[in-house]
N, C-alpha and C positions, 0 to 999 in steps of 0.2 A: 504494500500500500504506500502512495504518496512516490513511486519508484521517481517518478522526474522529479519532483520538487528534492527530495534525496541527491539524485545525480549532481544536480543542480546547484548544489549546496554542496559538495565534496568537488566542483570545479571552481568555485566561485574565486577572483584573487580577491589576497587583502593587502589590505593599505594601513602601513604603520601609522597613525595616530598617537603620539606622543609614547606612550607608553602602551594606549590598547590598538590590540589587534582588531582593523576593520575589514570584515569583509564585504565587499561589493555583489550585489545583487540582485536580480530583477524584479523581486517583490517587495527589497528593501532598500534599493534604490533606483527603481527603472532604468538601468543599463545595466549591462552593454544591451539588452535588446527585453522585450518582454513579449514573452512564445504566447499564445493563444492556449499551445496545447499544456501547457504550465498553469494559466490562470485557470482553465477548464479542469486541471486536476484540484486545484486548491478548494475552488468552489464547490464542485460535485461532495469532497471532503465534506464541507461544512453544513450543504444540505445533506447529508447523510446523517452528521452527529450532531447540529444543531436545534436546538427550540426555534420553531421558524414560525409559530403561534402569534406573530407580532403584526405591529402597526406599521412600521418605521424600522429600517436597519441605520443604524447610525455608525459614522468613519470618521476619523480623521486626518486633517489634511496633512501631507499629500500624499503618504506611500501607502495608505488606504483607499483612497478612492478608486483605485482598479479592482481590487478587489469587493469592494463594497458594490460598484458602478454593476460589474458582471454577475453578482449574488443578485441584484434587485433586478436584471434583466431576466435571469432563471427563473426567478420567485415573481414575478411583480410585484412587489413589498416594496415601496418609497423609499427611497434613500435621501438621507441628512447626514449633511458632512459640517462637523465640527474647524470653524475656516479659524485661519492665521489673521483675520480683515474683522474690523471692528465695521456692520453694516447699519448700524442703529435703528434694527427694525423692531416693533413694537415686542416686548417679551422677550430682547437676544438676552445671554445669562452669557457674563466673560467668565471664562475657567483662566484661573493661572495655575500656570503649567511648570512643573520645575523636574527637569530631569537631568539624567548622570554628566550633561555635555552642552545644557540651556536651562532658558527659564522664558518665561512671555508669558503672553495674553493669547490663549483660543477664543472663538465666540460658538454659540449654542444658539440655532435660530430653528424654529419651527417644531416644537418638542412641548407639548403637552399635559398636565396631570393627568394618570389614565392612561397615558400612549404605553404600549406593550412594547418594548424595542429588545433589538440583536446590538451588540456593540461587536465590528468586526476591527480589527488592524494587522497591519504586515508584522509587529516584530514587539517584544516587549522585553526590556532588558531592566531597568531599573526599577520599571511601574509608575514613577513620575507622572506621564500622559496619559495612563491608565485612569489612575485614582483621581485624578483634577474633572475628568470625563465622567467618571464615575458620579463624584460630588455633583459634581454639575448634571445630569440628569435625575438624581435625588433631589437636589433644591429646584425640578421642573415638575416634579411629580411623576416622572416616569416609571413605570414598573421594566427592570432590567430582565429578561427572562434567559441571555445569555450573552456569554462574553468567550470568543472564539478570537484567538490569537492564531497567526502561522508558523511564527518560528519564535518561539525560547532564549534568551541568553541573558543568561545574569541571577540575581536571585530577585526581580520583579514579581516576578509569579506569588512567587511563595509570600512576599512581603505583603503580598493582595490576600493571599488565604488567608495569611496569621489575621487579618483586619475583619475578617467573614466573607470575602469576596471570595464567588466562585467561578475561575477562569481556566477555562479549554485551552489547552493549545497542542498544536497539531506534531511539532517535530521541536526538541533541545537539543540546541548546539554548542559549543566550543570551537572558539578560532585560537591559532598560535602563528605564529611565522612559517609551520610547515603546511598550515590550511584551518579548515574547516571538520569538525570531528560529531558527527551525531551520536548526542546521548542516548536518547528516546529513553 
């Protein structure tokens, strides 16, 4: 299961960042190219093990939105993308965002009390983006019926459990200077 996104992620090069090892990606950075038959494996994934019972699939910007864009073409379930843009439409809620490598302001526009929503994104390493998103559709009233991540790194995850949050995710990795290593 998930054989390309695997493949995929044991080619991937990485890029020394300071001290962390980055690897480069198609679902985690849109290049070097992003297959079709890659996004079609991710999503099939997520309709398979997700709560898809919702209103709203919610992303954020930007290495979510292909993901999210292709889950709501599957499903027809609306997609809301949590944008980097302050649009001052009546109701937006700013999340501030703090994670292992930034900080800023998201916006949260068209979310509901009562909206049933999916939270998808490409990658969760610190859980910073997670739990600001999270907050932020709690203070909209939205009931979160799942939260589907694609790739693992770091102890994000777990730092979301320890909190009560309960978050899917598809493949854990490990990068070093010699590559990319799945934990699963």
């Amino acid at each position: 299961m998930l054989e390309r996104l695997k493949k995929s992620l044991l080619e991937a090069p990485i890029y020394k960042r300071g001290d962390y090892n980055y690897f480069i990606h198609p679902i985690t950075d849109g290049v070097p190219e992003v297959r079709p038959e890659l996004i079609r494996e991710v999503v099939t994934h997520i309709i398979r093990t997700a709560d898809l019972d919702v209103d709203k699939i919610v992303t954020i910007e930007a290495m979510g939105i292909h993901i999210g864009t292709a889950l709501s073409l599957f499903t027809d379930v609306p997609l809301v993308i949590i944008r980097k843009r302050k649009y001052g439409l009546p109701g937006e809620i700013e999340v501030n965002q703090v994670t292992g490598y930034s900080k800023g302001q998201l916006y949260l526009n068209k979310i509901y009390p009562g909206d049933r929503v999916i939270v998808v994104d490409d990658v969760i390493s610190t859980g910073g983006t997670a739990l600001a998103t999270l907050g932020a559709l709690k203070a909209a009233g939205a009931e979160v019926k799942d939260v589907i991540v694609v790739i693992e790194r770091g102890m994000g995850a777990e730092k979301l459990k320890s909190q009560g949050h309960q978050i899917k995710t598809m493949l854990r990795v490990d990068a070093d200077e010699s590559g990319v290593r799945i934990l699963e």
